[in-house]
C-alpha positions in Angstrom: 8.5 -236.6 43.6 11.0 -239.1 42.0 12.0 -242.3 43.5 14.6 -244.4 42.5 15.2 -248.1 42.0 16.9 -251.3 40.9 19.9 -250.7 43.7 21.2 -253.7 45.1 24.2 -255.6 45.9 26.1 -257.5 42.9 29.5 -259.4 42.3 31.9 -257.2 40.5 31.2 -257.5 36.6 27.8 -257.4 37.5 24.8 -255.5 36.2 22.1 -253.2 37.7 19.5 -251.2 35.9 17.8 -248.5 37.9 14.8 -246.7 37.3 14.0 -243.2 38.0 10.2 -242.5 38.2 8.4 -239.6 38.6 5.3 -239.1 40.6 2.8 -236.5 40.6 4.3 -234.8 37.6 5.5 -236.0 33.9 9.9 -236.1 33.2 8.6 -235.5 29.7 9.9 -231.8 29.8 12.6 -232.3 32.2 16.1 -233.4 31.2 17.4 -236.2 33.8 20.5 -236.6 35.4 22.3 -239.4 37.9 24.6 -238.6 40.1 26.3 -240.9 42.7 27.6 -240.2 46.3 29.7 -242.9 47.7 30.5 -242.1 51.8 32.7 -239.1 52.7 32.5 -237.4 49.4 30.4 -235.1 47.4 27.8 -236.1 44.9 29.0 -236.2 41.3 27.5 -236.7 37.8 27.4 -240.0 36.4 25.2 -239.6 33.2 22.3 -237.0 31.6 19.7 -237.2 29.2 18.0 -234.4 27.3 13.9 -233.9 27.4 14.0 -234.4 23.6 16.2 -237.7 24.1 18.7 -236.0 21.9 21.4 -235.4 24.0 23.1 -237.8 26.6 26.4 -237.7 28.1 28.6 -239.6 31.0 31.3 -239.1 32.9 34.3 -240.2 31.8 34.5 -243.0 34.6 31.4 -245.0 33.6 31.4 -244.2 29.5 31.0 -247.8 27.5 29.8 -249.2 30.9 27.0 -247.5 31.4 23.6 -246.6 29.2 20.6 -243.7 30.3 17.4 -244.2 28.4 14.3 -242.5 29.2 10.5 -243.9 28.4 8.3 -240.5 28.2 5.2 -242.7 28.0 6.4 -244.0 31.0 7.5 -241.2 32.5 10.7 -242.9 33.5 14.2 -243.5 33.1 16.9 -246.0 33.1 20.3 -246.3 34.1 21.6 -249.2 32.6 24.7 -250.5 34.7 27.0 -253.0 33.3 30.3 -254.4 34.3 30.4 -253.2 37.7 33.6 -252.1 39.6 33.5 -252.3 43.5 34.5 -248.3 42.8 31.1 -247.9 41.6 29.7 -248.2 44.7 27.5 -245.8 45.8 24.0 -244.1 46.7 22.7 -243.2 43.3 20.5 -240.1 43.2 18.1 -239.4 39.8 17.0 -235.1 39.1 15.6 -233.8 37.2 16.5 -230.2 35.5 13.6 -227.6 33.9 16.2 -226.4 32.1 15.7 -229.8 29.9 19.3 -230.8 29.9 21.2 -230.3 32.9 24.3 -232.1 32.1 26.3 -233.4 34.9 26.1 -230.4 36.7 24.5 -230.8 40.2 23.1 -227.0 40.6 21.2 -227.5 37.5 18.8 -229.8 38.9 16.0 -228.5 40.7 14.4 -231.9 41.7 16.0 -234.9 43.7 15.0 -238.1 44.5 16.0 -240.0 47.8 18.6 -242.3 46.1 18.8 -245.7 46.1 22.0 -247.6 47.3 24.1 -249.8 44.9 26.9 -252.0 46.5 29.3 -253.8 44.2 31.4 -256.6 46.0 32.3 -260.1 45.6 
């Protein structure tokens, strides 16, 4: 099981930093993904880390805003959230791929958590 959290509601230029944790299994051999689904549309990448911690990538509307970082020993990871756009609002949702880096590609994930909602709005 993962569960997220950290959402909550913040004044645009704000920062969040969610946590993805796993429970009942380790996210050391998993890679990790975020994805976001705001109302009325489909569930996109936001940002995945590798199992090794080697690889990492974003999507193109969050890149120098936004930071993943996992802690194996904690068998959890972050999404660091910083200058905050009212567009970024959304439920975020953490996976987790056993193919150890899934990218930002939703049908490589095999595990979801339930989300957790983020609001951004002055």
């Amino acid at each position: 099981q993962l569960v997220e959290s950290g959402g909550f509601l913040v004044q645009p230029g704000g920062s969040l930093r969610l946590s993805c944790a796993a429970s009942g299994f380790t996210l050391y051999y998993y890679g990790i993904g975020w994805f976001l689904q705001a109302p009325g549309k489909e569930r996109e990448g936001v940002s995945g880390i590798s199992a090794s911690d080697e690889l990492t990538t974003y999507a193109d509307s969050v890149k120098g805003r936004f930071t993943i970082s996992r802690d194996n020993a904690k068998s959890t990871v972050y999404l660091q959230m910083n200058s905050l756009k009212p567009e970024d609002t959304a439920v975020y949702y953490c996976a987790a791929s056993s193919r150890r880096f899934g990218g930002l590609v939703r049908w490589e994930y095999d595990y979801w958590g339930q989300g957790t909602q983020v609001t951004v709005s002055s």
